[in-house]
Every structure is written in C-alpha cells, then in structure tokens.
C-alpha positions as CSV (number, residue, x, y, z in Angstrom):
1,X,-1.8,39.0,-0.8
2,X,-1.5,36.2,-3.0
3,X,-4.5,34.0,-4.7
4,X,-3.7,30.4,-4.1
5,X,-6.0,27.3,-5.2
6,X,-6.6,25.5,-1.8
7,X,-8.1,22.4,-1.4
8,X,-11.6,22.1,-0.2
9,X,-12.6,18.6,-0.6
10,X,-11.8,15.2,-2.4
11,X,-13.5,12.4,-2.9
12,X,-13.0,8.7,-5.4
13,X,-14.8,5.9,-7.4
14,X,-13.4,2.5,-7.6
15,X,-15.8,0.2,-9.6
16,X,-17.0,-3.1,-8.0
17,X,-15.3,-5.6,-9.5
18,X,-12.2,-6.9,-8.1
19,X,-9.5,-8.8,-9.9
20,X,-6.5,-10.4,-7.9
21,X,-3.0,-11.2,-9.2
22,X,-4.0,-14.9,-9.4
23,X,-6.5,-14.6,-11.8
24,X,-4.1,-14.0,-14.5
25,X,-2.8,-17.4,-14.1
26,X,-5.2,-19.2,-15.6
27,X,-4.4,-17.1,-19.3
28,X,-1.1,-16.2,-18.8
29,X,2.2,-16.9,-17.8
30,X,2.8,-15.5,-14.9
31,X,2.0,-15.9,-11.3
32,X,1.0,-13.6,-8.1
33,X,4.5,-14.1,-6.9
34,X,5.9,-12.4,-10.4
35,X,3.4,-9.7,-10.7
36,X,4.1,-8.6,-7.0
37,X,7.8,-8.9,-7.3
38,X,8.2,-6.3,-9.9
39,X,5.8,-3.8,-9.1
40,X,4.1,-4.4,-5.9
41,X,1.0,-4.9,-7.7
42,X,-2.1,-7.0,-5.6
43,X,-5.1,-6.5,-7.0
44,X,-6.9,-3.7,-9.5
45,X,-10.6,-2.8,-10.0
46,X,-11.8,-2.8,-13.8
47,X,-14.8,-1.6,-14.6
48,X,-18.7,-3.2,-15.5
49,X,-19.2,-3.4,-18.7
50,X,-20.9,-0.5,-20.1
51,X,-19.4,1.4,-17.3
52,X,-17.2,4.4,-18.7
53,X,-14.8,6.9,-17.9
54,X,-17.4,9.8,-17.6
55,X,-19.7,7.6,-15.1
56,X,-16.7,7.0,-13.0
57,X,-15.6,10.6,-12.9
58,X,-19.1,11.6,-11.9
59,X,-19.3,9.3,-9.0
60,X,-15.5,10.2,-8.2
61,X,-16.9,14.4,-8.4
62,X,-20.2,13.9,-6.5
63,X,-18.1,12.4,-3.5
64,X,-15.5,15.4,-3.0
65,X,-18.9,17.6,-3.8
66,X,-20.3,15.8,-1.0
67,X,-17.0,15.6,1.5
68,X,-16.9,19.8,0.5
69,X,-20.6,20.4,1.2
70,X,-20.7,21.9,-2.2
71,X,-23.5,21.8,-5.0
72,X,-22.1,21.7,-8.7
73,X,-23.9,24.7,-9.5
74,X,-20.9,26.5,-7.1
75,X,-18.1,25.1,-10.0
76,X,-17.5,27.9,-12.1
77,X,-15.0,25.1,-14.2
78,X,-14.2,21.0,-14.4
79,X,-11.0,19.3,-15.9
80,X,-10.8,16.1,-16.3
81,X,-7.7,14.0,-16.9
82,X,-7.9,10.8,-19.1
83,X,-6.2,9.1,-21.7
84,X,-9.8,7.0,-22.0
85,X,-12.3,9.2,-22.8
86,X,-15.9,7.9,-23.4
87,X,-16.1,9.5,-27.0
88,X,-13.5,10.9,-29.3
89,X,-15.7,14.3,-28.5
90,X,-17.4,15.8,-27.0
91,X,-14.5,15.8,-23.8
92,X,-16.0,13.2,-20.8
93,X,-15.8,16.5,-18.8
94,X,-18.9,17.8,-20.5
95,X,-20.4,14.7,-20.0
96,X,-19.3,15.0,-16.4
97,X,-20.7,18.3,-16.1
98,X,-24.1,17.5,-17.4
99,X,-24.4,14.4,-15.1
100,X,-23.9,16.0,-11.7
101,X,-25.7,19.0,-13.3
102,X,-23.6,21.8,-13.2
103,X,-25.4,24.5,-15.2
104,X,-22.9,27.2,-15.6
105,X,-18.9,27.5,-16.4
106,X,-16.7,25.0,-18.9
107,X,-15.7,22.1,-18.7
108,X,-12.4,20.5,-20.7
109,X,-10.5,17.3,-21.1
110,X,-6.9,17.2,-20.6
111,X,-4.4,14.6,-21.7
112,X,-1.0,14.0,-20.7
113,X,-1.6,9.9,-20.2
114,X,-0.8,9.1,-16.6
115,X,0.8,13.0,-16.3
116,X,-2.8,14.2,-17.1
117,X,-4.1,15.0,-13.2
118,X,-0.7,17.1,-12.5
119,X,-1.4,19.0,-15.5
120,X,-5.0,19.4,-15.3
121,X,-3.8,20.9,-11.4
122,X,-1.7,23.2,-12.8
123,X,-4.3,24.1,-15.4
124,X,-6.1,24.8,-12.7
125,X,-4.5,27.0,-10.5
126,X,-3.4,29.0,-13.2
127,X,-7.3,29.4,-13.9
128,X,-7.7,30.4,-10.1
129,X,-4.4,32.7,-10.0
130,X,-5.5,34.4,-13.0
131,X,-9.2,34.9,-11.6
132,X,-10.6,33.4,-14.8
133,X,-12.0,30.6,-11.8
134,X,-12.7,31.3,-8.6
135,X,-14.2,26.9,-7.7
136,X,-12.9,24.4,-9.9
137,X,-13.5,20.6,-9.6
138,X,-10.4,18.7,-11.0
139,X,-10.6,14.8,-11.7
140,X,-9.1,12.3,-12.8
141,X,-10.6,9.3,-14.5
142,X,-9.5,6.2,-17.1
143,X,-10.8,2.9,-17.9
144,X,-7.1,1.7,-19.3
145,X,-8.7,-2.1,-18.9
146,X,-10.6,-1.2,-22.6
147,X,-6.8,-0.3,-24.1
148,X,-5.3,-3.6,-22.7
149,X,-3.6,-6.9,-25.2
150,X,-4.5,-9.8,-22.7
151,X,-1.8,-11.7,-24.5
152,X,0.6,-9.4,-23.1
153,X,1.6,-10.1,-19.4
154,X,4.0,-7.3,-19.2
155,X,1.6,-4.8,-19.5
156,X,-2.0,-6.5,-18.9
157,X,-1.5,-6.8,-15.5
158,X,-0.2,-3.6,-14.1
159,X,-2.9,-1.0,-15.3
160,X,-6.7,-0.5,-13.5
161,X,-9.7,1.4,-13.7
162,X,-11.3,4.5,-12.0
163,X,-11.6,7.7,-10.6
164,X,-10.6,10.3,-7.5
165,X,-11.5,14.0,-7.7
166,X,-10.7,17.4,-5.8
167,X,-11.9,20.5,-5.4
168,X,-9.8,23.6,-5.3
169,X,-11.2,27.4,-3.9
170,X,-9.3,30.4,-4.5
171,X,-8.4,31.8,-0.9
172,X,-6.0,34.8,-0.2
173,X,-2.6,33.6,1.2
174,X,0.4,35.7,2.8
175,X,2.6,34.2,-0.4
176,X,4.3,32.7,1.3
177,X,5.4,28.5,1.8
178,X,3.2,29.1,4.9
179,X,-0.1,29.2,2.7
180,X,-2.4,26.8,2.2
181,X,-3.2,25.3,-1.6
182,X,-0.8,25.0,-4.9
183,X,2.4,26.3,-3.8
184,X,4.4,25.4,-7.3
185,X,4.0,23.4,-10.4
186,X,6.5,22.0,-12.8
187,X,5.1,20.8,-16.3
188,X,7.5,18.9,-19.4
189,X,7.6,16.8,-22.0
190,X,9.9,15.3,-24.3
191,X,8.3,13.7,-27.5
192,X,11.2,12.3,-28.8
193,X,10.4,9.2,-26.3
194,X,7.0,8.6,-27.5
195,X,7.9,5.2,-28.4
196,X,8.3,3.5,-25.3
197,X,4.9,4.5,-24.0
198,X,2.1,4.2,-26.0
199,X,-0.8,3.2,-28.2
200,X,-0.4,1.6,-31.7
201,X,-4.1,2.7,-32.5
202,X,-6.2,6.2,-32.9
203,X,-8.8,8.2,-34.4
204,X,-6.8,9.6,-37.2
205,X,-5.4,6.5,-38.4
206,X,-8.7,4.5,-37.9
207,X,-7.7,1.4,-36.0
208,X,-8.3,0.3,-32.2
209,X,-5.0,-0.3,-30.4
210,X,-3.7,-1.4,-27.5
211,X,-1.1,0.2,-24.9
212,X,2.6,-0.7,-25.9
213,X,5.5,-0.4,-23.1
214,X,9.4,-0.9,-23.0
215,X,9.6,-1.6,-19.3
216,X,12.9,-0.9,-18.5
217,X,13.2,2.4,-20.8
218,X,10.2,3.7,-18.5
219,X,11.7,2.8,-15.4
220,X,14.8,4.1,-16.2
221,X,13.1,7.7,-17.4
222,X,11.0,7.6,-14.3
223,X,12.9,7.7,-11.3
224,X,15.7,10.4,-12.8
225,X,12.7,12.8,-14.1
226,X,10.1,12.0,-11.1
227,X,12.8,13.1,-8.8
228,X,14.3,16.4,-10.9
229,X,10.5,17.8,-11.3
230,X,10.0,17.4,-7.7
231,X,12.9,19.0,-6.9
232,X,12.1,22.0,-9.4
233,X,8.7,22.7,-7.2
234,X,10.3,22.4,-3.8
235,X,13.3,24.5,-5.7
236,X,10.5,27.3,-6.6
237,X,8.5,27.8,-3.3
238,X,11.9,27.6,-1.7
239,X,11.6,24.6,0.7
240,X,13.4,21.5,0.5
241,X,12.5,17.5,1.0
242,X,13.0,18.1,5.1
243,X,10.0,19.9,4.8
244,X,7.6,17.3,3.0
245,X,5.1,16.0,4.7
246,X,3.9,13.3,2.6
247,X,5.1,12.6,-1.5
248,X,1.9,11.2,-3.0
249,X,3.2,9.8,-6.3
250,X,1.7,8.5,-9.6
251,X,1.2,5.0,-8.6
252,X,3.3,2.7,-11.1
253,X,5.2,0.6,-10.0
254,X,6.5,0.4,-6.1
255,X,10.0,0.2,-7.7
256,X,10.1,3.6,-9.4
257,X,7.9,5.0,-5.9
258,X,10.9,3.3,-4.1
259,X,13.5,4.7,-6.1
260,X,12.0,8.2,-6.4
261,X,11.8,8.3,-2.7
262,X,15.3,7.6,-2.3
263,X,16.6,10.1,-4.7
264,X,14.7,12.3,-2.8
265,X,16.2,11.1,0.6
266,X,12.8,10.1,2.0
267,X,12.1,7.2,3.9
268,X,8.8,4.9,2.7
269,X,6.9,6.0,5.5
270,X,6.5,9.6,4.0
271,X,5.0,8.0,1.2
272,X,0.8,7.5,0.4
273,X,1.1,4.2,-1.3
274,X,-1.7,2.7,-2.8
275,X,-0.2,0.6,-6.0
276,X,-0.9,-2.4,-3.8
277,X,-4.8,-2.3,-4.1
278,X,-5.6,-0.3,-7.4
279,X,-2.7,-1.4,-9.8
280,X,-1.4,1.9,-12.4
281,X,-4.8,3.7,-12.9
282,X,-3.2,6.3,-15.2
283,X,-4.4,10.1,-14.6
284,X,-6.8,8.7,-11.3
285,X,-3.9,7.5,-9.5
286,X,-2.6,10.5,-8.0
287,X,-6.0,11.7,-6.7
288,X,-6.8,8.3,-5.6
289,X,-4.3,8.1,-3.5
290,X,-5.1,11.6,-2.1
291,X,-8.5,10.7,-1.5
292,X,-7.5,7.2,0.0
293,X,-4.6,8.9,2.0
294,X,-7.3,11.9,3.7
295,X,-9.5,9.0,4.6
296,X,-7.1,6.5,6.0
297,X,-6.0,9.5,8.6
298,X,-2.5,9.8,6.9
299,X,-3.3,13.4,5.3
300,X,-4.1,16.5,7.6
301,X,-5.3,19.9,6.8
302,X,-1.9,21.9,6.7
303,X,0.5,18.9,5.9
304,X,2.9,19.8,2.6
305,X,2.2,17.4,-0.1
306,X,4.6,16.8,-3.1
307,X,2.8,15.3,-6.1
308,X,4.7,13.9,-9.5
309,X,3.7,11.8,-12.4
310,X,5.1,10.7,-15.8
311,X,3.0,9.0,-18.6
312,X,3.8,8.3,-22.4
313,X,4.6,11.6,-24.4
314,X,6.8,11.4,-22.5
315,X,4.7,13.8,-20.4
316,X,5.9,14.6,-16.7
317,X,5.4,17.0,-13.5
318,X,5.0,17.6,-10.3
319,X,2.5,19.8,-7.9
320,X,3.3,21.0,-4.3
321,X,0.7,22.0,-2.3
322,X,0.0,22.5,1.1
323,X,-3.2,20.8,2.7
C-alpha cells in the first residue's frame, strides 16, 4: 500500500471589487483591445482596502472546510503560498490558523512567487507521505495589487488579488497511476534569472518596491520550462499527455497557457482557463482555477489533473494528481 494525499475539498475567495480592462484607459495608455490581445486578460478583482492576504486566505480555507464538511480543529497542518504576506512575520498562515481557529498543528508560509501553491503541494504531500500530517489545508493567497507601479502598463494590468484553497487527506492507494491524490511532483529553480521577475524593494534593504518584468524573457522561459516540468511528472508516474484529463495551469497569460498546451499536444478544451476573469493572481491562481473548474462541472472525482507554474526566482513546477 502506498500513502497518497487525496483531495477532499476546495473552496476560493475573490474580493468584491471588480475592475475591467477599460478602466485603465483613463491613466494609461492602453486600451481593452491591447490588454486582451496579449494575454487574454478581461477583468481582475483587487482587494478593499484594509483587506489583506491572511483575510483572503481565511475566507478562501473556511469554504473548502465547508465544501469537505471539515472543522479546522481536524488540520493537523496549513501552508500558505504568497509572495504578499500581511506582515514581514509572523507567516499569514499563523494568522490563517488563528482566524478559522485551528487549535492544534503548524502552520508555515511558503514562497516561490507565482510557483508558491505547486510547492506548498508538494510540501505537502511529502508531509502526508512521510506521516509527519495525516489532514493538511493548502492555500494560496496574494494581494499583488499593493506591489503594483500604476505608471507601468505592462505590468499593472495583468496581476489580481485573492485566494483558493484545498484540502488533502492521506488515504492508502494500490501505488499505482490508478490512485486517487498526488501522483508526482517536480520542483526547480534557477536564480541566475532573478532579474527578469521581480521586486526592486524588501525588508533587508528597507525600501517599498514595486514588481519589475521583462515580458518577453518570461514568456520565452515559460512555455519551454512549463512544458518540460510537466512532462517530468507524467514521466515519473509513468503516464503520458493521452492520459490527462484536464492541465490546470498557473494563469498568466493565455499565450504561454496556449503555447504550453501545444507543446504538450493538447487541445484548448483540456484546459481550466480562468485568466479571462481573475487576471495573474500569483500563488492563488492555480487553486482558483481548481476551485472554479470543480464548481463550473469541468472537474470530476477521478479525472487526472496536471498542474504547473513558474514565478520570479525563477521558481517552477508541476503537480499531477488524480481527482
């Protein structure tokens, strides 16, 4: 028998306000036409003010409690994935677990930028496989609207705010692709490219920066590495893309989805897209679009899910898990 993390229930935040591709026009120059164009882009939720990363993660954790039939005092652990933590300590997972008042376990950030929810899952299936967890809630979370240089239209108006969330349960499996839960992960990172993903500001240098991007040096990272990780987890539970049920990417840019996809030889319509409506929403993206996916009827219990993300380190990865 083999432990595998298995999903038990997901659930998302997205905070109220609303901001469409045309209200950039009036401070910028650029139009809705531009901005959809050249990443698909339509509209992105930022959050209230006041509102942080933590507050969005606990409304993002209390729904996949709920959709699991849960309490928080089951977790015995939480990650959370952001780039945009509240505080620079303690981590917003704390925060997270004092909010929806889990009362026993740990709780720790993780960051790997818009990477940060694939490697929080593989933190956490290797904290279920180990038996160091047995119920672990996994989230991720980012306010990136706080981090933004409104001057800057080739950045300001791809990246959103908030939060999706899921719950993984070790369950014994045969070991086999068959199984239900985290089938493979594949984790790197190459720092040597920090420079064309990040931001000029932090706590050791005492200043307040904003997020810096070379476009086409991402995009041109993206697709090769999004579709090589992939392949490494498909590679290690020894299936291949015929077998995918859905790819639920790290929702960028519907370019690099688009050209990931076709390195992979899949057609659009085995893809969750979701860029459309929330914009980049960094680490919350992926489970997002999980969440968003499950309750739009696209993903069923049993379907085989390929996951993969890069952010600025670079950081990149990719999770394969069966529903």
């Amino acid at each position: 028998m083999t432990t595998r993390a298995v999903v038990a229930g997901c659930g998302h935040y997205l905070p109220e306000k609303v901001v469409e591709n045309a209200e950039f026009e009036a401070t910028l120059d650029t139009t809705d036409e531009w901005i959809r164009a050249r990443s698909g882009i339509e509209r992105r939720h930022f959050a209230a003010e006041g509102q942080t990363t933590s507050d969005m993660a606990a409304r993002a954790a209390r729904a996949a409690l709920a959709d699991a039939g849960w309490e928080a005092t089951d977790l015995d652990a939480l990650i959370v994935a952001t780039s945009t933590a509240d505080l620079t300590f303690p981590s917003a997972a704390t925060m997270v677990q004092a909010e929806i008042g889990m009362s026993k376990g740990f709780a720790f950030d993780v960051q790997a930028v818009c990477a940060g929810f694939v490697y929080a899952l593989a933190n956490a299936n290797a904290l279920i496989a180990s038996g160091q967890a047995r119920k672990v809630l996994v989230i991720g979370a980012e306010t990136f609207s706080r981090i933004m240089d409104w001057s800057d239209r080739s950045t300001c108006v791809l990246f959103g705010d908030g939060a999706g969330a899921l719950l993984l349960e070790a369950q014994d499996g045969a070991g086999t692709s068959d199984d239900r839960g985290i089938l493979a992960t594949d984790l790197n990172s190459d720092g040597r490219h920090r420079d064309i993903l990040y931001v000029d500001g932090g706590v050791s240098t005492q200043s307040t920066g904003h997020l810096r991007m070379k476009g086409r040096e991402v995009f041109r990272h993206a697709v090769e590495k999004l579709a090589e990780t992939a392949e490494a987890t498909l590679e290690k539970a020894g299936v291949t893309a015929d077998d995918i049920d859905w790819v639920v990417p790290h929702q960028a840019n519907i370019r690099i989805i688009q050209g990931t996809a076709k390195k992979l030889g899949l057609g659009m319509d085995r893809v969750v897209v979701t860029v459309q409506d929330h914009g980049n929403t960094s680490a919350a993206s992926i489970p997002l679009a999980l969440s968003v996916g499950r309750e739009n009827g696209q993903i069923k219990q049993g379907d085989l899910i390929v996951t993969e993300a890069i952010g600025g380190g670079l950081a990149w990865g990719a999770v394969l898990l069966r529903w």
